[in-house]
PDB file of N, CA, C and O in Angstrom:
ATOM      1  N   UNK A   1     265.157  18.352  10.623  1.00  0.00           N
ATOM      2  CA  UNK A   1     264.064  18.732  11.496  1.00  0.00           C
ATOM      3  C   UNK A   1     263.293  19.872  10.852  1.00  0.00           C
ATOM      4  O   UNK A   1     263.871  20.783  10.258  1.00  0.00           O
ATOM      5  N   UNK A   2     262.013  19.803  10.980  1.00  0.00           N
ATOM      6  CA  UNK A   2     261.172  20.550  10.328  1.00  0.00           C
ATOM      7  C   UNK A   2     260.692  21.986  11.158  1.00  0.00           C
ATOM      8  O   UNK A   2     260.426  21.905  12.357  1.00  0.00           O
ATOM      9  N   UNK A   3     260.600  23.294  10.441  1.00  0.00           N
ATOM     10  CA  UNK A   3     260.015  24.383  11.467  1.00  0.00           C
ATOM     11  C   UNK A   3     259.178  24.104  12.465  1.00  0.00           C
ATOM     12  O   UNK A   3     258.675  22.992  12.310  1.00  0.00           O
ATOM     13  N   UNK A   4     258.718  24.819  13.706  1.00  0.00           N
ATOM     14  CA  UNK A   4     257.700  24.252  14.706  1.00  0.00           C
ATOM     15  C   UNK A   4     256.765  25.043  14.199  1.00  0.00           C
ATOM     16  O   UNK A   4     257.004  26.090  13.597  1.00  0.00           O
ATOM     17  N   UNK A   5     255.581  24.547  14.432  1.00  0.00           N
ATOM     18  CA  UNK A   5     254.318  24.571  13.436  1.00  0.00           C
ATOM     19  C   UNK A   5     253.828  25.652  14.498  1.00  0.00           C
ATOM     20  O   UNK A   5     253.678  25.232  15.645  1.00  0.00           O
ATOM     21  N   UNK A   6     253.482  27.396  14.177  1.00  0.00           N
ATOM     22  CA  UNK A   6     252.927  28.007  15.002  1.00  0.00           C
ATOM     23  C   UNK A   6     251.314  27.447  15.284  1.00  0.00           C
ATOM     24  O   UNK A   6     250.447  26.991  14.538  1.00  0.00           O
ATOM     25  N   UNK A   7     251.383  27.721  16.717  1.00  0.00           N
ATOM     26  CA  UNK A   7     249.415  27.186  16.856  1.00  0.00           C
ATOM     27  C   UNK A   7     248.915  28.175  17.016  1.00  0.00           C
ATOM     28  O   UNK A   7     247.721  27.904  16.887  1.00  0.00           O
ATOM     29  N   UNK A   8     249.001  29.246  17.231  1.00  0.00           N
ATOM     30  CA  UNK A   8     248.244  30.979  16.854  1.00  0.00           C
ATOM     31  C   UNK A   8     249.442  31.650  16.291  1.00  0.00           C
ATOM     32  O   UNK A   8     250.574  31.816  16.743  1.00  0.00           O
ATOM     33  N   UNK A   9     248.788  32.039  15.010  1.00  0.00           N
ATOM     34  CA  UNK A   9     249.496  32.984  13.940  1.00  0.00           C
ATOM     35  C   UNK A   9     249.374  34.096  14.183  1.00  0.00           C
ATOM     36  O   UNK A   9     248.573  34.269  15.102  1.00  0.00           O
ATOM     37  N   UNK A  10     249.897  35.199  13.696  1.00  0.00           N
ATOM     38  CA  UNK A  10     249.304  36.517  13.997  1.00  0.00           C
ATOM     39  C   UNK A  10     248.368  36.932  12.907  1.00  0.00           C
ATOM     40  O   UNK A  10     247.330  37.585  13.015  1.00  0.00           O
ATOM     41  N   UNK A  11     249.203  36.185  11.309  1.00  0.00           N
ATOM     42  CA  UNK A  11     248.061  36.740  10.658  1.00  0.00           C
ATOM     43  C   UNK A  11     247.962  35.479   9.874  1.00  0.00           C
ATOM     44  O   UNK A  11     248.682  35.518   8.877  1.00  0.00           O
ATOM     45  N   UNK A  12     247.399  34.547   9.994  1.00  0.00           N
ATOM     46  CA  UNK A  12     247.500  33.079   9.463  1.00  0.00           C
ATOM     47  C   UNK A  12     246.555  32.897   7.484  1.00  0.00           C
ATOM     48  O   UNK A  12     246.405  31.966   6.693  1.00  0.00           O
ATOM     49  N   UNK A  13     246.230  34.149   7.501  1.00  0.00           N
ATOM     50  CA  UNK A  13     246.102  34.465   5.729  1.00  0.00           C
ATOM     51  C   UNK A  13     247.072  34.821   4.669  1.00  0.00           C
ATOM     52  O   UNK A  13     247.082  34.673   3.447  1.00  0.00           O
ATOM     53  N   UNK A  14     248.010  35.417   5.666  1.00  0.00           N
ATOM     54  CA  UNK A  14     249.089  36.153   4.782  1.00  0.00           C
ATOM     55  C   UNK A  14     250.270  34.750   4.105  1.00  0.00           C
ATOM     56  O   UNK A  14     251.067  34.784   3.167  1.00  0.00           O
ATOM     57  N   UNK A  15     249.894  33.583   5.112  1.00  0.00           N
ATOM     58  CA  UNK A  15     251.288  32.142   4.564  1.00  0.00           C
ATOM     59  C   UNK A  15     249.775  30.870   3.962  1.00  0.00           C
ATOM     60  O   UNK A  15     248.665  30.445   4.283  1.00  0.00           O
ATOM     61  N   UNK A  16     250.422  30.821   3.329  1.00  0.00           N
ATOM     62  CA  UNK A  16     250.054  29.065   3.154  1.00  0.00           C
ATOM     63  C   UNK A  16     250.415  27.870   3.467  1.00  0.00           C
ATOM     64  O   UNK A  16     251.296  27.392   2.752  1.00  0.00           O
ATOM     65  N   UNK A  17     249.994  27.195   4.356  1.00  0.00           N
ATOM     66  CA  UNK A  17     250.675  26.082   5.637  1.00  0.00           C
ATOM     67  C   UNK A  17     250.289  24.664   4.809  1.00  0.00           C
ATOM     68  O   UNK A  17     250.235  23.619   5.456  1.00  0.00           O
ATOM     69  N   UNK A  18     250.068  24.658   3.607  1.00  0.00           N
ATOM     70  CA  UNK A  18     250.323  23.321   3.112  1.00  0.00           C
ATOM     71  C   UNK A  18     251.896  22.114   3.676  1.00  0.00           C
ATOM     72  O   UNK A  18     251.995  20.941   4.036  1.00  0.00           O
ATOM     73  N   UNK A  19     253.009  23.456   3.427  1.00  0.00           N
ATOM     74  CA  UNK A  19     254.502  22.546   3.779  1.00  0.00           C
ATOM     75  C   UNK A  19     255.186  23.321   4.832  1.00  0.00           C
ATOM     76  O   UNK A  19     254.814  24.019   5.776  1.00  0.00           O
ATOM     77  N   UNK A  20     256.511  22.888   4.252  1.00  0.00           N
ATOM     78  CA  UNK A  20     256.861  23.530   5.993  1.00  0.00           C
ATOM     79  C   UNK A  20     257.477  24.571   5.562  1.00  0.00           C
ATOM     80  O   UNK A  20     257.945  25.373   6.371  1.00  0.00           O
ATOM     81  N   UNK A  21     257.635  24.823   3.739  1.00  0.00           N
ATOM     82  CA  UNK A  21     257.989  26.271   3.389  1.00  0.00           C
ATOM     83  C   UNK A  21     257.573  27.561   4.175  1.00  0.00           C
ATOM     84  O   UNK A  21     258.387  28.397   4.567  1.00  0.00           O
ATOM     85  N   UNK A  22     255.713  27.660   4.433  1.00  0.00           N
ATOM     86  CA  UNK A  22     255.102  28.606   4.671  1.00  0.00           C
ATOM     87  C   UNK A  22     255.694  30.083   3.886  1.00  0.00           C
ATOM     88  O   UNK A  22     256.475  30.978   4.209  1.00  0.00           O
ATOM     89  N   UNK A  23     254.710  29.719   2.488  1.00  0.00           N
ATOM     90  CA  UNK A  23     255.231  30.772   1.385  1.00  0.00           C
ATOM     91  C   UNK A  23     254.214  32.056   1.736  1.00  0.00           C
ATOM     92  O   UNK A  23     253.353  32.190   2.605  1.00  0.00           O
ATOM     93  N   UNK A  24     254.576  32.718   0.941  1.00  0.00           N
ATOM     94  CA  UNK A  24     253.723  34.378   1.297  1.00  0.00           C
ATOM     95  C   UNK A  24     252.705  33.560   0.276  1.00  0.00           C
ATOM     96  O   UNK A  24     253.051  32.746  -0.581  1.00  0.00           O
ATOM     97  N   UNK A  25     250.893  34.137   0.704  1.00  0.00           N
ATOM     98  CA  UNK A  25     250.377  33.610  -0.606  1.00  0.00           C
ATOM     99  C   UNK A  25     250.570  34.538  -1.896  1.00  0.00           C
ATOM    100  O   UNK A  25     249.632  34.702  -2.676  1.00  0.00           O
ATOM    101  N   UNK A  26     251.609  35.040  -2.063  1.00  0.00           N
ATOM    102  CA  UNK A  26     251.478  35.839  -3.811  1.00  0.00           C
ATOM    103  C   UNK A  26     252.896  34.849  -4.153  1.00  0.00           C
ATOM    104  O   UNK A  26     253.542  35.205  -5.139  1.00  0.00           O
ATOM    105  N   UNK A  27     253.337  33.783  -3.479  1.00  0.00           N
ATOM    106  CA  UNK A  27     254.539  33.448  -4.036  1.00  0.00           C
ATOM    107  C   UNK A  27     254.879  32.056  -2.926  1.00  0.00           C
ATOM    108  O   UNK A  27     255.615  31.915  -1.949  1.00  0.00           O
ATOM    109  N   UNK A  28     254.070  31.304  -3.551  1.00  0.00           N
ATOM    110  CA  UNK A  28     254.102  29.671  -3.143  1.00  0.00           C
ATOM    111  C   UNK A  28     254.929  29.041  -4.380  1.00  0.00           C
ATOM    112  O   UNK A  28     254.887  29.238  -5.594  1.00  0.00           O
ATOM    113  N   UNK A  29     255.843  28.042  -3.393  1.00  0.00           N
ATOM    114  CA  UNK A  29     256.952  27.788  -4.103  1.00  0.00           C
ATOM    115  C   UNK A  29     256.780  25.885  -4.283  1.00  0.00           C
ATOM    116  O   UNK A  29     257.560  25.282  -5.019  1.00  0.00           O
ATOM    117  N   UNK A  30     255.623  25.111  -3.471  1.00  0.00           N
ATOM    118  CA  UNK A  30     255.677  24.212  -3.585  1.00  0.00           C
ATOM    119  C   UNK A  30     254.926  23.151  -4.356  1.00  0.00           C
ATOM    120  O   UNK A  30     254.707  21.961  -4.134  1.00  0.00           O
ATOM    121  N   UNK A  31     254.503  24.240  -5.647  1.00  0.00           N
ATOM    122  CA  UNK A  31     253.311  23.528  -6.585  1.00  0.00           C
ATOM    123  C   UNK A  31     251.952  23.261  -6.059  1.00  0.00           C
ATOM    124  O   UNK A  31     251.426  22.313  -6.643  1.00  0.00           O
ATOM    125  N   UNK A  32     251.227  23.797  -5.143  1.00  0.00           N
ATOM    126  CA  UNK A  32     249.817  23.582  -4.548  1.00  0.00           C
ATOM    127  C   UNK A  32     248.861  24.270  -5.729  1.00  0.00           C
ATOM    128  O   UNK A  32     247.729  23.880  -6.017  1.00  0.00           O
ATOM    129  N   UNK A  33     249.460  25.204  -6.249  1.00  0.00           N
ATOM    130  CA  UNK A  33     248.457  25.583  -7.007  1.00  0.00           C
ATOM    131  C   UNK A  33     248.225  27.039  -7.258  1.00  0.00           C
ATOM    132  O   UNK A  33     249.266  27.665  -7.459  1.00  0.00           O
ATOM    133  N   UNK A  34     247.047  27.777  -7.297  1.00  0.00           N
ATOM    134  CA  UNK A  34     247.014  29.071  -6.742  1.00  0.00           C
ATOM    135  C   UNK A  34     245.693  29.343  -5.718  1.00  0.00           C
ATOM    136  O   UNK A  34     244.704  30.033  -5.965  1.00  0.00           O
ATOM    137  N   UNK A  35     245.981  28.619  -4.551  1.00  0.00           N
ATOM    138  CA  UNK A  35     245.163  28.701  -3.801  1.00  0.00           C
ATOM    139  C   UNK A  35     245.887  28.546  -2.388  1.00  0.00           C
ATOM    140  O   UNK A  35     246.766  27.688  -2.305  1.00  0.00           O
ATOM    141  N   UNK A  36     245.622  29.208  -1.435  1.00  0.00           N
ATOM    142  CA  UNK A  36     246.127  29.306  -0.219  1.00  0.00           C
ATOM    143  C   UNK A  36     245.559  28.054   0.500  1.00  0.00           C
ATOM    144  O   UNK A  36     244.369  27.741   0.462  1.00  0.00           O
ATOM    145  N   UNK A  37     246.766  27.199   1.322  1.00  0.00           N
ATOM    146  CA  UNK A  37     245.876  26.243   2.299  1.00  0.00           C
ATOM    147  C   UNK A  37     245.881  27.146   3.630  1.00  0.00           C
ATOM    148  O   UNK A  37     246.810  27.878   3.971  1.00  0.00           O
ATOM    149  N   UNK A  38     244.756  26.970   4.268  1.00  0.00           N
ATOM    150  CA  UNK A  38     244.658  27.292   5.468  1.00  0.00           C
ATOM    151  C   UNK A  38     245.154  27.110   6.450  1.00  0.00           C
ATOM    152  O   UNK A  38     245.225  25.899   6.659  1.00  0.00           O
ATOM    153  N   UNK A  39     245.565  27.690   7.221  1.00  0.00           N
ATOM    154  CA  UNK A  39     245.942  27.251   9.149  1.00  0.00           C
ATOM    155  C   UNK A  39     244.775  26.839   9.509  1.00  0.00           C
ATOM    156  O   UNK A  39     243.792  27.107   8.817  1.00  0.00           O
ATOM    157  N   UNK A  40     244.677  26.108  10.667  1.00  0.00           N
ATOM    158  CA  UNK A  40     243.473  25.331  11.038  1.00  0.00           C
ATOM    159  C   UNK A  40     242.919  26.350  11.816  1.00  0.00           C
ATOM    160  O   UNK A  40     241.756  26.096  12.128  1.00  0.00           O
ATOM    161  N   UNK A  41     243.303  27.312  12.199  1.00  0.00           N
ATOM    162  CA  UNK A  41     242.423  28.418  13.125  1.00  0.00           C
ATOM    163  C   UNK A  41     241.571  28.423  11.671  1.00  0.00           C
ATOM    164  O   UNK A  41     240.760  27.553  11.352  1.00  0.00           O
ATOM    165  N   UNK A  42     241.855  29.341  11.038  1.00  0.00           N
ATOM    166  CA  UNK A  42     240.959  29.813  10.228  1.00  0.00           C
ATOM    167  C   UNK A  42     239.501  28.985   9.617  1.00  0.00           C
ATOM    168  O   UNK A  42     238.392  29.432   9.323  1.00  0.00           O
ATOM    169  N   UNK A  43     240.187  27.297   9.575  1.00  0.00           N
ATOM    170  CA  UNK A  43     239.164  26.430   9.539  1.00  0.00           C
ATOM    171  C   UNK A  43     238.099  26.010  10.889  1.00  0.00           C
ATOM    172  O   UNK A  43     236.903  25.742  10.771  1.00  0.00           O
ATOM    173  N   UNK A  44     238.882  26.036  12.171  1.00  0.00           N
ATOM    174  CA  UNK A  44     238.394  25.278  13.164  1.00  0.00           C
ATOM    175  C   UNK A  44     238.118  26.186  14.735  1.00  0.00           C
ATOM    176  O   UNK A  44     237.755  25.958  15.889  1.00  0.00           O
ATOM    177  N   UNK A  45     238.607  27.433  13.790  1.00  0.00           N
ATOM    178  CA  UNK A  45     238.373  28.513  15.212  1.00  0.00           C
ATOM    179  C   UNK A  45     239.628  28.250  16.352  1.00  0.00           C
ATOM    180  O   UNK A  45     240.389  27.287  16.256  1.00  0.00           O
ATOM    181  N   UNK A  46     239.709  29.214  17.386  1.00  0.00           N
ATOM    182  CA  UNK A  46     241.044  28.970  18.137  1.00  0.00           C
ATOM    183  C   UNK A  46     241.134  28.122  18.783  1.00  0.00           C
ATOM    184  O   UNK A  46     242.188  28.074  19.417  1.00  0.00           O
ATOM    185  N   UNK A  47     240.117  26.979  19.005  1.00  0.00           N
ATOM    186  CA  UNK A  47     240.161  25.757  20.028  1.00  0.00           C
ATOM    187  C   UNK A  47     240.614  25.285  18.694  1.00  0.00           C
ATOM    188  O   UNK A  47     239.485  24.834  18.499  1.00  0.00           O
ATOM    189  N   UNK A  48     241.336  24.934  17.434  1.00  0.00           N
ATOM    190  CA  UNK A  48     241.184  23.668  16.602  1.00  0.00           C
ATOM    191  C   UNK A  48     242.096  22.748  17.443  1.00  0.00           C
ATOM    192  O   UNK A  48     241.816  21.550  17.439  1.00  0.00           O
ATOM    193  N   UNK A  49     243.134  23.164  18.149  1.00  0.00           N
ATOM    194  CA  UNK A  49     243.544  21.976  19.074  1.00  0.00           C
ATOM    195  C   UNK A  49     242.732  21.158  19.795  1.00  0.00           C
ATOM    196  O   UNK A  49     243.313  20.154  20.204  1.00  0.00           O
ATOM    197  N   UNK A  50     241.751  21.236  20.046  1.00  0.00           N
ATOM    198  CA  UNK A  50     240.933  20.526  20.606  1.00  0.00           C
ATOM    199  C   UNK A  50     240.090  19.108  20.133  1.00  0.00           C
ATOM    200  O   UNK A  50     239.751  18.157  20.838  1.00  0.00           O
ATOM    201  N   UNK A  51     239.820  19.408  18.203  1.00  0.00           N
ATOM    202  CA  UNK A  51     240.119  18.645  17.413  1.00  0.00           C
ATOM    203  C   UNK A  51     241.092  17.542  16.930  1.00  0.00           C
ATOM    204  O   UNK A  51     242.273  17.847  16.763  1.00  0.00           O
ATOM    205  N   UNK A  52     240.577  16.002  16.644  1.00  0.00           N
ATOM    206  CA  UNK A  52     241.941  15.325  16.001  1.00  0.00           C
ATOM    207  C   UNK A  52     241.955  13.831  16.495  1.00  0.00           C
ATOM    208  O   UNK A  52     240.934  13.306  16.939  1.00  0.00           O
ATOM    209  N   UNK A  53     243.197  13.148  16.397  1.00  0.00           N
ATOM    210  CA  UNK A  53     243.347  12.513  17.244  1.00  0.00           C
ATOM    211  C   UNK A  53     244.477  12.612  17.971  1.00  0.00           C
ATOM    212  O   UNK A  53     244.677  11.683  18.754  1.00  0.00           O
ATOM    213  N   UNK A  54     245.489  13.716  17.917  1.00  0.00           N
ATOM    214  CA  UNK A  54     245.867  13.837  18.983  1.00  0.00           C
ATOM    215  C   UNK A  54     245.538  15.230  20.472  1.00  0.00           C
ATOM    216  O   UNK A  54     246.281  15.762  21.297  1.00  0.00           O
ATOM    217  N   UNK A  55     243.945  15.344  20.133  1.00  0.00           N
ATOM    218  CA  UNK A  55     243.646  16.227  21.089  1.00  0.00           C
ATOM    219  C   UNK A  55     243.611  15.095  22.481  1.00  0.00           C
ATOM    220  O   UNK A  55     243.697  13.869  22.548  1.00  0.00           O
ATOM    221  N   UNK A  56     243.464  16.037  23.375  1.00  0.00           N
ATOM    222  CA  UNK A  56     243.285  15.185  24.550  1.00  0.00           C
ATOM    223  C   UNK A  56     241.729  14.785  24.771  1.00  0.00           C
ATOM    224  O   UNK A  56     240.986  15.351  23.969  1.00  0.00           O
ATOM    225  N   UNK A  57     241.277  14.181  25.418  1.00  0.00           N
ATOM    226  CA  UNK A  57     240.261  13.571  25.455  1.00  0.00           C
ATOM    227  C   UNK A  57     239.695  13.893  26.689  1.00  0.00           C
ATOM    228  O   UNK A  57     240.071  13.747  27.852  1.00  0.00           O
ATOM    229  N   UNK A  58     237.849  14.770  25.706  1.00  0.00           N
ATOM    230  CA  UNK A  58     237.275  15.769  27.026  1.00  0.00           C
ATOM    231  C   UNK A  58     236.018  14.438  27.315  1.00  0.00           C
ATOM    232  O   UNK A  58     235.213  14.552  28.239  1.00  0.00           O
ATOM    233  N   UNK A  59     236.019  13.355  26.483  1.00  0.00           N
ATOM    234  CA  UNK A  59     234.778  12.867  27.278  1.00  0.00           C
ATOM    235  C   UNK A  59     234.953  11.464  28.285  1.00  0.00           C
ATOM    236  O   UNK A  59     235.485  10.474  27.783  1.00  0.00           O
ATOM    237  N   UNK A  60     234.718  11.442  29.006  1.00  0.00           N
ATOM    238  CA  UNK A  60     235.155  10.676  29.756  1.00  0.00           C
ATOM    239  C   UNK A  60     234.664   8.748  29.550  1.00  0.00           C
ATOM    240  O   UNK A  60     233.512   8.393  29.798  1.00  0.00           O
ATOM    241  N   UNK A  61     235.525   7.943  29.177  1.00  0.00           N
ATOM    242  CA  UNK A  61     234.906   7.324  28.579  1.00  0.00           C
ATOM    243  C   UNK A  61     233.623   5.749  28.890  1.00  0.00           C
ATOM    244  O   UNK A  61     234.044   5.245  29.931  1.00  0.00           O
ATOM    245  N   UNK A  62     232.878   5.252  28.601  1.00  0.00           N
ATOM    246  CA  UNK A  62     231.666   4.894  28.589  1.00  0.00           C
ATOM    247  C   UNK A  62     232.134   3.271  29.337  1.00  0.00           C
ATOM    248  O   UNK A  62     233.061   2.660  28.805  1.00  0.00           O
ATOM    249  N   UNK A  63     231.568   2.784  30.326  1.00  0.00           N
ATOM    250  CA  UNK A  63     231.743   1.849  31.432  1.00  0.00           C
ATOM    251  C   UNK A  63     230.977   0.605  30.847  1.00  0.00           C
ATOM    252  O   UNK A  63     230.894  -0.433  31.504  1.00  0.00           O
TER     253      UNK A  63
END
């Protein structure tokens, strides 16, 4: 079983959430590179749950 994936980080720059390592970024251990992947806050703002396909569904749908 894999870590549970935080959905607000406190500081979601300081890990890189490519795997389920979540390495410090000065010391990624899973070959990505040297580049930090993002938490989706940082990409999608604090609603990114709201995004996807498993967000829930805000529009109501068409008859």
């Amino acid at each position: 079983m894999g870590k549970k994936f935080p959905i607000h980080s406190m500081h979601p720059e300081r890990i890189c959430w490519v795997c389920s390592k979540y390495c410090p970024t000065d010391s990624m251990r899973c070959g990505n590179g040297s580049e930090q992947s993002q938490h989706p806050v940082e990409l999608l703002g604090d609603d990114w749950m709201a995004f996807g396909l498993d967000a829930a569904e805000t529009i109501a749908p068409a008859h």
